[in-house]
C-alpha positions in Angstrom: -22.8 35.2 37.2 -20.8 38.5 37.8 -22.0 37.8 41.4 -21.2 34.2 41.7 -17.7 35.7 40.5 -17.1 38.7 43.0 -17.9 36.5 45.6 -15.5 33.9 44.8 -18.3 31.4 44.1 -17.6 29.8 40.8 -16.4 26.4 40.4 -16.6 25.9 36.6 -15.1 28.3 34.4 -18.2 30.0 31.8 -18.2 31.0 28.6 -21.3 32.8 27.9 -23.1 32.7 25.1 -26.0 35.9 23.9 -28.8 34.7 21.5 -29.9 36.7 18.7 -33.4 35.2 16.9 -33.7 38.0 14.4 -32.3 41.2 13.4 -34.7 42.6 15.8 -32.3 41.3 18.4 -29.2 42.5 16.8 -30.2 46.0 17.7 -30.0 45.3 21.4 -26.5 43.4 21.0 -25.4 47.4 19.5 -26.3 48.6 22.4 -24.1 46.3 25.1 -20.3 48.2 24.2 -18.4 44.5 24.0 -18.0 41.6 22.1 -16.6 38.1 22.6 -13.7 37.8 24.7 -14.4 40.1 27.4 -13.8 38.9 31.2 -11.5 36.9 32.8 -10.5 33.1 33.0 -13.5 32.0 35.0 -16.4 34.4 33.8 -16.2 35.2 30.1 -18.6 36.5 27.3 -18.4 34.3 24.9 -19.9 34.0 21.6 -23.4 34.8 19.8 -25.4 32.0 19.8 -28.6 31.0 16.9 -30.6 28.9 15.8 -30.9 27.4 11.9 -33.3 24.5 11.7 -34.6 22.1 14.2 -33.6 19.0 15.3 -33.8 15.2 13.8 -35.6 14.1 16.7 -38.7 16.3 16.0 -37.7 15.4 11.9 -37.4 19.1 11.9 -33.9 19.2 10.8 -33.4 21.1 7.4 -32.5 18.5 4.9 -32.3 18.4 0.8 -34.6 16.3 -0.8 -35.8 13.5 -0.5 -38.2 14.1 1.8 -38.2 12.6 5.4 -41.9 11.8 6.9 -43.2 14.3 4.0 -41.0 17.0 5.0 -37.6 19.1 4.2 -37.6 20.1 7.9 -37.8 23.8 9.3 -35.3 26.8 8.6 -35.2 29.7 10.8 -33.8 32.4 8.9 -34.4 34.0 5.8 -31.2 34.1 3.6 -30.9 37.8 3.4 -31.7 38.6 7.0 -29.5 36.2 8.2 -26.4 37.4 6.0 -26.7 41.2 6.8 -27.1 40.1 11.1 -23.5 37.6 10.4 -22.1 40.1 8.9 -23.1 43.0 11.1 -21.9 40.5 14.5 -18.8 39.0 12.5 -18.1 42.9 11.6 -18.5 43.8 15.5 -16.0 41.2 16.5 -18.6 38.3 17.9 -17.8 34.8 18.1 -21.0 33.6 16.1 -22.4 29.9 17.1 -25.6 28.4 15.2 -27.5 25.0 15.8 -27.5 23.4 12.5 -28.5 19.7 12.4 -29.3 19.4 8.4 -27.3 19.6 4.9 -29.5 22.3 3.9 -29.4 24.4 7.6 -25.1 24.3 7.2 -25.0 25.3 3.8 -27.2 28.1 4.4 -25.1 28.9 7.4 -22.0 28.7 5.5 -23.2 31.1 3.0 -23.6 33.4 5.4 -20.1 33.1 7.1 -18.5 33.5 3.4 -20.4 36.2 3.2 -19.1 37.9 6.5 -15.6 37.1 5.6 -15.3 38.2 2.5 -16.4 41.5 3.0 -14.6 41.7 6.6 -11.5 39.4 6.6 -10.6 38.3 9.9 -8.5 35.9 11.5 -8.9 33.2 14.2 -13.3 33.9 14.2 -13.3 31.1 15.6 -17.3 30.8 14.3 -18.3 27.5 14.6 -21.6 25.4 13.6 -23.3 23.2 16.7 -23.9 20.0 16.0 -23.1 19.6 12.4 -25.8 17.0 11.6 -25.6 15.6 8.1 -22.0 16.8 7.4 -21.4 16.0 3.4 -18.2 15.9 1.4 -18.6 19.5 -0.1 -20.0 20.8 3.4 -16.6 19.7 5.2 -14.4 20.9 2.2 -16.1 24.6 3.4 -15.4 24.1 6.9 -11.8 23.6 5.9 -12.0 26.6 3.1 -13.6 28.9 5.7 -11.9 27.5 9.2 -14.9 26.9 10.6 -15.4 25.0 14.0 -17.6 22.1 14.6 -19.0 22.2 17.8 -20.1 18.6 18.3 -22.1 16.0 20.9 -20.9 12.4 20.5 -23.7 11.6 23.4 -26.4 12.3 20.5 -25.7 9.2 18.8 -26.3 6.8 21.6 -29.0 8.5 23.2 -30.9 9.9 20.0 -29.7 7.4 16.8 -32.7 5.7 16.2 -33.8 9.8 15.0 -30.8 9.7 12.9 -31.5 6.5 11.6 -35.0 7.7 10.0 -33.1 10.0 7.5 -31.9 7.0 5.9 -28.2 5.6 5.3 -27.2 7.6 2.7 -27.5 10.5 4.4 -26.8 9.0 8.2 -23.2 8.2 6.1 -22.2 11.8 6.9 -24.1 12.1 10.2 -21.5 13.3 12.7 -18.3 12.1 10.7 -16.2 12.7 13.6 -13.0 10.8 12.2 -13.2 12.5 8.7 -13.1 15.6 10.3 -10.5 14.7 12.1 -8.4 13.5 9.5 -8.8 16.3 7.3 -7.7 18.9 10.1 -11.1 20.5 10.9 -11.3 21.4 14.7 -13.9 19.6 16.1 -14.7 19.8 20.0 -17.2 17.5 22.2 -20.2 18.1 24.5 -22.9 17.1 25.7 -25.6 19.6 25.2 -27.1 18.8 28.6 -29.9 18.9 29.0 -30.7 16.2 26.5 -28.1 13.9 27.4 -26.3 13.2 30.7 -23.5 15.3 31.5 -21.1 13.2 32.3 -17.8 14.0 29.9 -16.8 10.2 29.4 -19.8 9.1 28.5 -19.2 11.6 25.5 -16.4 10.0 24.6 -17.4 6.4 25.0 -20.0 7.6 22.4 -17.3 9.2 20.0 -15.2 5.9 20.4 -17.7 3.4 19.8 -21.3 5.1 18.4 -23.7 2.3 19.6 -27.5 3.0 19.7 -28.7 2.8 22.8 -31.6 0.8 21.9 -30.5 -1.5 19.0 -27.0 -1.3 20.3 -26.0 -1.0 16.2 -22.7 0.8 15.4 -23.5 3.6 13.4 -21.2 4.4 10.5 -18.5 2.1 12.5 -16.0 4.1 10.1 -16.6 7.0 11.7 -15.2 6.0 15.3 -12.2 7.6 16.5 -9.8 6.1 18.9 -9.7 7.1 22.3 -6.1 8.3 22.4 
């Protein structure tokens, strides 16, 4: 990339994310001397990127119970490792990003974040939570409490819903609440995470708009759609 960039080479401007799977990692990130921000308008380190659970497509999201196919899905990270790495990185000035599909995956991730900002107060973190899955009441009052970003990809819905669907309606109420969010001030951004869907930016938002299945061509929680102005 810092070729691509001397040589004039770049046509999309990158924000590069560093993934840390353990503390074990963590010692390596000491040794690198920067932290998110560092570059210029096209090439940019960006934020430090982990994982919490799995995904719904795999039913290895981390969920409460009930159960779903005999399973609470997978977590990642141990409580206590994952608070004292957050709050080592968040303490180091990083930009911390984790995939969290399930209720149980954000909470834990939360916990974590409070944790880290407690102890080191700082402004504009900008930490954010990819995907935000199941997304309940009491998670998106601590998104708001904590000014956390949610870091979303309304292409998941059309292309993957019949996943969601499995987890059953009362929990598929909160799945992706884009408009809630919305309304309640939390910043919410849109992708795509190609590779698994097309990259394409509008068809992103034809998915945030309307949130049709690709298969069944249901509307999934029509109250969630947004409007496309």
């Amino acid at each position: 990339y810092q070729d691509a960039r001397k040589a004039n080479l770049m046509r999309v401007r990158t924000y590069i994310m560093l993934t840390v799977h353990s503390a074990k990692d963590l010692e390596e990130v000491k040794q690198f001397g920067f932290y998110t921000g560092v570059g210029d308008e096209w090439l940019r380190i960006g934020p430090i990127k982990t994982f919490m659970d799995g995904s719904f497509t795999m039913r290895k999201a981390a969920i409460y119970p009930p159960a779903v196919d005999g399973g609470l899905g997978t977590l990642v990270w141990e409580k206590d490792e994952l608070v004292e790495v957050v709050k080592e990185l968040h303490k180091m000035g990083w930009q911390i990003c984790a995939h969290a599909q399930g209720d149980r995956a954000i909470d834990l991730l939360l916990d974590a974040y409070e944790a880290a900002l407690n102890e080191f107060p700082r402004r504009s973190h900008r930490h954010r939570v990819e995907h935000s899955g199941i997304t309940t009441p009491t998670i998106q009052k601590r998104y708001k409490d904590l000014g956390i970003v949610v870091a979303s990809q309304p292409n998941l819905l059309h292309f993957y819903g019949s996943n969601f669907l499995a987890y059953g309606a009362e929990r598929m109420r909160w799945g992706f609440p884009y408009k809630t969010l919305l309304d309640q001030g939390i910043v919410v951004s849109g992708g795509s995470d190609c590779r698994a869907t097309p990259f394409p930016p509008r068809i992103g938002m034809w998915s945030a708009v309307n949130r049709i299945e690709k298969n069944s061509r249901e509307v999934l929680v029509p109250e969630e759609r947004i409007s496309a102005t």
